[in-house]
N, C-alpha and C positions, 0 to 999 in steps of 0.2 A: 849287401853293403860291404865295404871294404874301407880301410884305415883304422882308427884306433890307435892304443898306445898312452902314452902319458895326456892326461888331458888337461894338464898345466898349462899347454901352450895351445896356439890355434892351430885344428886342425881341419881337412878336407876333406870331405866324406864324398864317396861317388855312388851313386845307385846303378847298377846290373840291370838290365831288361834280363825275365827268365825266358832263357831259350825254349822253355820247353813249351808243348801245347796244352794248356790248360783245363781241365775238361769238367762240367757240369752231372753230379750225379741227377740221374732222371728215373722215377719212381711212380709207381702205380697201387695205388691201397699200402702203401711202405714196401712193397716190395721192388727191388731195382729191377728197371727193365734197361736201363744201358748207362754210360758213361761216355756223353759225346763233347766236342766244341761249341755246335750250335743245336738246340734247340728248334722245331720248325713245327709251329700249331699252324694245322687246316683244319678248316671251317668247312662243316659239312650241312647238311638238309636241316632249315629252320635252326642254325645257330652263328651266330656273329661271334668274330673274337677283337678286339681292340688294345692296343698295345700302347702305352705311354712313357717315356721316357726319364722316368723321376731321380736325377742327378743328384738332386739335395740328398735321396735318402740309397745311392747309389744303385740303385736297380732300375730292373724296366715290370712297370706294370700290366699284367693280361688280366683283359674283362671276359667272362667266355657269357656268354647268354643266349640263350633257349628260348625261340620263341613260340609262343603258347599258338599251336594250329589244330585247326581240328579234321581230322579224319572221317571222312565216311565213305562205309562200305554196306554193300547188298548181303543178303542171305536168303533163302530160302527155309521152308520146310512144306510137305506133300502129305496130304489126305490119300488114301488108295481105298477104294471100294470094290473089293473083290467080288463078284458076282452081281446080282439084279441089285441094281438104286431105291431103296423104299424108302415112303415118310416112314417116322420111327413112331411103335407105336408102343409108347413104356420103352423097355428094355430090348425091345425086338426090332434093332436095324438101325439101335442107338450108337449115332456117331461119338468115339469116347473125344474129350477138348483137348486141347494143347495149352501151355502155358507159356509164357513170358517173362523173361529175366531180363533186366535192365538195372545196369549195376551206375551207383552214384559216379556223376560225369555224363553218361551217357542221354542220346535222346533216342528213342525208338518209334519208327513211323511205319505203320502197314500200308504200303506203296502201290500195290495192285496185286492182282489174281489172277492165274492162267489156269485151264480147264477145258477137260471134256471127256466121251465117253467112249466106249469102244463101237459099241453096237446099241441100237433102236432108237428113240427121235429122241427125246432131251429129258433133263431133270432140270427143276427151278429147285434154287438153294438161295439160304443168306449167311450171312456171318455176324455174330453174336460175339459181345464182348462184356462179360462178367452177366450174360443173359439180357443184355438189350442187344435191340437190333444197330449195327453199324452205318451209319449214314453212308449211301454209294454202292453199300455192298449187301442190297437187297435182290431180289427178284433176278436175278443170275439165272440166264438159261442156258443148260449146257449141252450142247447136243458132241456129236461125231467132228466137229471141224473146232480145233486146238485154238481157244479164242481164250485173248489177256482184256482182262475188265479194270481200266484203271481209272476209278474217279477220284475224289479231291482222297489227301491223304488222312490216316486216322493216325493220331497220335497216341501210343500205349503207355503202362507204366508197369512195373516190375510189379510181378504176382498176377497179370491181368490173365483171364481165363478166355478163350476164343474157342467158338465152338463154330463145326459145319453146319446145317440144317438142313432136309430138303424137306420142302413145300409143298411141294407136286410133281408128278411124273407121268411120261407119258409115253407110249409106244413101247414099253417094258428096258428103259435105260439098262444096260448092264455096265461093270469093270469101267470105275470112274476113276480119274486122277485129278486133284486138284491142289492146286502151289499158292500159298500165300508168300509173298517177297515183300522183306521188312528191308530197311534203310535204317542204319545205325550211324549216330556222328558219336565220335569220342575226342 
């Protein structure tokens, strides 16, 4: 502003545009990451941003919002039976279980089974879950040709115990692999 002086009489004040260019500090957890003119939010994967113009309270309003999606992804994990396939009899040829971790948010589904042997005709196996038998994933026969068994899915929960089992064998199965593939949403 500019004028002043005795202010008994009338006077005429004029306002200066500031030449200079103004700049906006911009901050990250409090700490500055720049000092620019504009400002520029992008919108990335599952988030909107919305801008409003609020003159009364001189600013412009940003909404950022996060939309709630869910994620799913595959996993694995493989049984190996080194040497000859046998039913277990007690502790002898006892498959040890694998266990199941499914943390709050999450859904866990065992989605199918790939399997087979190296050498001799097949092993029947099923898959147990806290020691029942798993609906679909009975009577598995696994021979020399790498076959996926996928019937409906089985839904787990955290802590659940899943164990191999075989049944019957025949033609002296040896060096077996077998892949359980889970489907996780988060």
């Amino acid at each position: 502003m500019s004028g002043g002086g005795d202010l008994s009489t009338d006077r005429t004040l004029t306002v200066t545009n500031d030449s200079t260019t103004q700049k906006v500090r911009v901050s990250k957890g409090g700490t500055l990451v720049g000092a620019r003119q504009e400002v520029n939010f992008i919108e990335g994967n599952d988030v909107t941003i919305t801008t409003a113009d609020n003159a009364g309270s001189n600013r412009i309003d940003v909404t950022i919002a996060a939309s709630s999606t869910t994620k799913t992804f595959r996993h694995s994990q493989t049984w190996t039976i080194g040497g000859f396939v046998n039913v277990a009899q007690g502790d002898i040829d006892y498959i040890n279980p694998i266990f199941v971790s499914v943390t709050a948010g999450q859904a866990v589904k065992l989605v199918s089974v790939r399997h087979r042997i190296n050498s001799g005709t097949s092993a029947t196996v099923k898959l147990q879950n806290n020691g029942a038998d798993i609906t679909g994933f009975t009577g598995i026969s696994v021979t020399t040709t790498a076959t996926t068994t996928d019937p409906a899915d089985a839904t787990l929960a955290d802590g659940d115990m899943l164990q191999l089992v075989v049944t019957a064998t025949s033609g002296s199965p040896q060096n077996m692999s077998f892949s359980l593939f889970f489907e996780t949403v988060v």
